[in-house]
N, C-alpha and C positions, 0 to 999 in steps of 0.2 A: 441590582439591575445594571446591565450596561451603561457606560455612560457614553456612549457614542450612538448617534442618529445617523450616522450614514458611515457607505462605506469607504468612501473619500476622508472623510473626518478619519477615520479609524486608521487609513493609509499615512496620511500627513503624521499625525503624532507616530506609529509603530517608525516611520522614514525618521524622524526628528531622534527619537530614540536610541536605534540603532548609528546614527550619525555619532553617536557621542560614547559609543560601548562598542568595542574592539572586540566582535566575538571570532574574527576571522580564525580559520583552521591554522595550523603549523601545516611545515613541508613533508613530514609524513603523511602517506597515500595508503597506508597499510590499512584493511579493514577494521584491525583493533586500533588504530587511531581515529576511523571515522566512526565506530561506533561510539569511544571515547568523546567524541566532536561531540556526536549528536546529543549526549549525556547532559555535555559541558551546554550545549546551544537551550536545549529543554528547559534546564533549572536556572537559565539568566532569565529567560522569556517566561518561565512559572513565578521565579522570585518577584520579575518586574510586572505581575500580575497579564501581560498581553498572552501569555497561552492560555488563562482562563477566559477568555473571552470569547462569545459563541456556543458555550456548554454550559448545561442547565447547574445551578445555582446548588441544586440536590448534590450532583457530585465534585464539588467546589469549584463551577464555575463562576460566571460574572454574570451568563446572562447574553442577551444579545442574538443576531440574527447567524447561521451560520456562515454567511458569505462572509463575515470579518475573519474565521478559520483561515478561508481560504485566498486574506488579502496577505495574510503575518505568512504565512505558507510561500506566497511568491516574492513575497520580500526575501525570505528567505532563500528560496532555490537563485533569483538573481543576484543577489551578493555570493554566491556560492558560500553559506557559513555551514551548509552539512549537506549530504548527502540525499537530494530527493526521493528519491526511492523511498531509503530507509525511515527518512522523515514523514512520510507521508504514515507511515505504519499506524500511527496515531489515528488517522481521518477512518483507517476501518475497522481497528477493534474496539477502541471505543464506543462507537455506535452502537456496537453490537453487544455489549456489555450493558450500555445502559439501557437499551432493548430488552433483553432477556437475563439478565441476571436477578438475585433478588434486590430490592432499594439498597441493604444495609450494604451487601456486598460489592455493588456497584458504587457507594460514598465511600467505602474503605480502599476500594482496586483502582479507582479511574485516577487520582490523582499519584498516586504512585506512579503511572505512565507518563501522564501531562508533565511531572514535575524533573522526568529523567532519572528518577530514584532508581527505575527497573526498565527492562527490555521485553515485550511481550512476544510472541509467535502463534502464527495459525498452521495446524495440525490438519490440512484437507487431504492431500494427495498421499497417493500410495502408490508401489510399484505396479499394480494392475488394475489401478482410479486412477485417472492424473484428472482430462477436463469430463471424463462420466464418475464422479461423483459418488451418483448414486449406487454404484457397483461398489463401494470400499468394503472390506471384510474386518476390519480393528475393531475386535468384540468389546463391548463391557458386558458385565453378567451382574445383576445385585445378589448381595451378600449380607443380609440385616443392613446396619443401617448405612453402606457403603455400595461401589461397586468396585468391581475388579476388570480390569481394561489390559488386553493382550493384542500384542499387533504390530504393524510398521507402518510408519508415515516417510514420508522422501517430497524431495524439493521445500523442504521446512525453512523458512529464509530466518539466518540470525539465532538459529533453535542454540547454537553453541552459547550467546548471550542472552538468552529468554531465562524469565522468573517463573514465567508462567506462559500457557499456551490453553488458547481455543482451540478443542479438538472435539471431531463428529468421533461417533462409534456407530457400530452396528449394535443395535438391542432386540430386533425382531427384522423379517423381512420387507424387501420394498421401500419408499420412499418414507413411508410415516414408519420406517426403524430405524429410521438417524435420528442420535438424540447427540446433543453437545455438552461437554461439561468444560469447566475451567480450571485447568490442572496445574500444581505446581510443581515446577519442572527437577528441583531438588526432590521429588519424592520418592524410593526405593524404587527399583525396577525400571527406572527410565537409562536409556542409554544413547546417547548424542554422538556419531558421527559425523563430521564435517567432509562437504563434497566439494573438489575443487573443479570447477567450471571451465572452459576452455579460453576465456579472459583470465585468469590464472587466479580470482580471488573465491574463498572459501564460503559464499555468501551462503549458500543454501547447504542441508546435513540429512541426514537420515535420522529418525529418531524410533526407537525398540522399544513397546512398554510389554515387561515380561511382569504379570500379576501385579501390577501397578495398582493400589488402594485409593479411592478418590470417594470424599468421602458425597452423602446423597446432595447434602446444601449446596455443593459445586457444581450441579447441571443447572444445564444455562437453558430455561424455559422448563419446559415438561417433557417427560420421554413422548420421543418422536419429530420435535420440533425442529432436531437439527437440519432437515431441509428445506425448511422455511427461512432460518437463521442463516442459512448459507447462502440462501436467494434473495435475504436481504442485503446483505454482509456485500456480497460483488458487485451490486449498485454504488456505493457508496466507494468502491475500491475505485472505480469509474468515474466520480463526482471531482470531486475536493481533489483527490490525489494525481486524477489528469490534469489538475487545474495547472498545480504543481510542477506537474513532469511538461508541461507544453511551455511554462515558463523555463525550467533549464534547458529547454533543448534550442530555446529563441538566444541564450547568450552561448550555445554553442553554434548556430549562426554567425554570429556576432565577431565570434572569433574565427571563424572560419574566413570573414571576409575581411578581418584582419591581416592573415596570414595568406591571401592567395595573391602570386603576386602575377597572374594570368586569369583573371578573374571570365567564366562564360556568362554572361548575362541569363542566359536562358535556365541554364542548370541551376543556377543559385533563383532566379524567379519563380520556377515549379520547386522547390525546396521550401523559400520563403511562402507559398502558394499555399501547399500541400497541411505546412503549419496553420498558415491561418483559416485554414478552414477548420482544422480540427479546433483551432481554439474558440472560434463561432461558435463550434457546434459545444463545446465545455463552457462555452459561457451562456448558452440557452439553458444545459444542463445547470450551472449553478443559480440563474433565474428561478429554474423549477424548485431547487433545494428551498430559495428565499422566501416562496409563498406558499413553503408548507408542503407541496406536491411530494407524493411518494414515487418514488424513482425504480423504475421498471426494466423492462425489455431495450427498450429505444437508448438504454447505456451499453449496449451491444453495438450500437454505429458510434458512438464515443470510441470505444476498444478500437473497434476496425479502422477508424479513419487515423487513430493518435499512433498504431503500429507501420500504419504504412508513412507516415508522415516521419517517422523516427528511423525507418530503414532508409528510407528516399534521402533525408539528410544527412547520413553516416556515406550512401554511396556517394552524394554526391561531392565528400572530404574525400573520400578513394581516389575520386573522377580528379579533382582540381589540386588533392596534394600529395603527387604522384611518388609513393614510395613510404609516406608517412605509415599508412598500416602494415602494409607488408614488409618493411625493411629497418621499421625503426620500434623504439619501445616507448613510445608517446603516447600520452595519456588518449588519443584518439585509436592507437591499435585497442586499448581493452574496451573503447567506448562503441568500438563498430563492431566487435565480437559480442561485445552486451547485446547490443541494438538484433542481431540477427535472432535473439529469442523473444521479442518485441510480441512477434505473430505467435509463441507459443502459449507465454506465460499470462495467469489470468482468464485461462481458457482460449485455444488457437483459433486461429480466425476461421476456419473451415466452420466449426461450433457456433460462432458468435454468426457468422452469415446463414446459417440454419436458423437459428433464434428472430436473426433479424428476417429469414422470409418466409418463416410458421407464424410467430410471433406478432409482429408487425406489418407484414405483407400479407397474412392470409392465403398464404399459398401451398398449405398441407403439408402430407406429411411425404409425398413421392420426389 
């Protein structure tokens, strides 16, 4: 069991810890060096047992509440030792794995993740699915004691380093014919395309399963489950991993008012603002995780507030460091280029403000 009662307790030692272990990145910025980082940051924090902590004891963890997750997570993103985003990958396939997968499978998969040993990927979108889902066409078909899985996936983040990938198929029509299975990405017939993004890094790939064999013990729940699993699955993208992303985006504040040497009071105020609202609203979200509560619809105004709070911050580096995106090659040009798909990815806000006024508001379907 855990040996920490709070999450203060759990903060002080993981701070103590890190004080004394140098995991900071090197000056390469290249994606195969952050993904290297993250490898390197995984297996210090699995060895020194703090990544077990918060996950159930079944797939080697420690035990504990899941808000320690999401304290080692903001330690993390404010020392900058890896790359938010990509680190966060952990807070939503796990879940999702020890959800639906079977026990033995989920004791043998989840620590391979945790530990940095492998890179995982989610297989949702396709060229005519991106945020409707339920439209995907990537068949599996059973075949004795297997299926056979034919199709394309796109916007696959990291699919060029994944072991393995959570992927929906179609199995029959409609909502209850998404079924999920957990595929390994070495298997015949898969083929990985890397897409380069208009901040110039290779994050996201296409991925081709041409008669790809997956055998039946790799579906993840029961046929059909996969849109249950996939509406669990985006809660949780929303949870833990805004926790995350609202803390890297507070020490790029930070630096911003390092560096401006015309500082507007008002512009960096509704910036500062904008942030802390969303992080209220992720830390009422992470309250809900702590007493158990199942996490719903209402991580829909999480999405929407933490996009616009992450665009609002990026313009207002434009607004105060005049020249820096446009004319130079600083880490804030690919960081305001990222920021502009804030409102897309994870589902675009247009989506998530439907959700939030059928869903939440009650205010149908016109």
């Amino acid at each position: 069991m855990s040996a920490f009662t709070t999450a203060a307790e759990f903060r002080t030692a993981v701070q103590a810890w890190l004080d004394e272990h140098d995991l900071a990145p090197g000056p390469d910025r290249s994606l195969d060096a952050q993904v290297a980082q993250l490898a390197r940051v995984r297996r210090a924090l699995f060895d020194a047992d703090w990544m077990r902590y918060g996950w159930p004891e079944r797939v080697g963890g420690l035990g504990g509440p899941a808000v320690l997750r999401a304290v080692l997570g903001e330690e993390v993103a404010t020392r900058g030792l890896a790359e938010p985003g990509i680190y966060s990958m952990v807070e939503v396939l796990t879940p999702t794995l020890i959800s639906y997968a079977s026990p033995d499978l989920a004791a043998e998969m989840v620590p391979l993740l945790l530990s940095g040993r492998e890179q995982w990927c989610q297989g949702f979108s396709e060229p005519g699915s991106g945020s409707d889902l339920a439209s995907l066409t990537t068949r599996a078909v059973p075949q004795g004691d297997h299926w056979v899985v034919n199709g394309q996936k796109v916007w696959t983040s990291l699919a060029q380093y994944a072991a393995r990938c959570v992927l929906l198929t179609r199995t029959a029509p409609g909502h209850d014919g998404i079924t999920a299975f957990f595929v390994d990405m070495d298997t015949p017939g898969i083929t990985v395309r890397p897409l380069r993004t208009m901040h110039g890094v290779d994050e996201f790939a296409e991925v081709f399963f041409d008669d790809v064999i997956v055998p039946a013990d790799r579906m993840l729940g029961r046929p059909g489950d996969g849109w249950r699993l996939a509406m669990d699955l985006l809660p949780h993208e929303r949870s833990t991993c805004f926790w995350h992303r609202v803390a890297h985006l507070y020490t790029r504040l930070d630096r911003l008012l390092d560096q401006t040497e015309a500082p507007d009071d008002a512009a960096l105020g509704a910036a500062y603002l904008a942030l802390h609202t969303v992080r209220c609203r992720s830390h009422a979200t992470q309250r809900r995780l702590a007493d158990g509560a199942a996490l719903g619809p209402e991580t829909s105004v999480d999405k929407v507030l933490l996009a616009t709070a992450e665009q609002q911050l990026f313009e207002t580096v434009r607004d105060l460091l005049p020249g820096v995106v446009e004319l130079t090659g600083s880490p804030w040009r690919s960081e305001y280029l990222y920021a502009r798909a804030a409102t897309i990815y994870g589902g675009t806000a247009e989506i998530q403000r439907n959700i939030i006024a059928r869903r939440l508001l009650d205010l149908g379907r016109d």
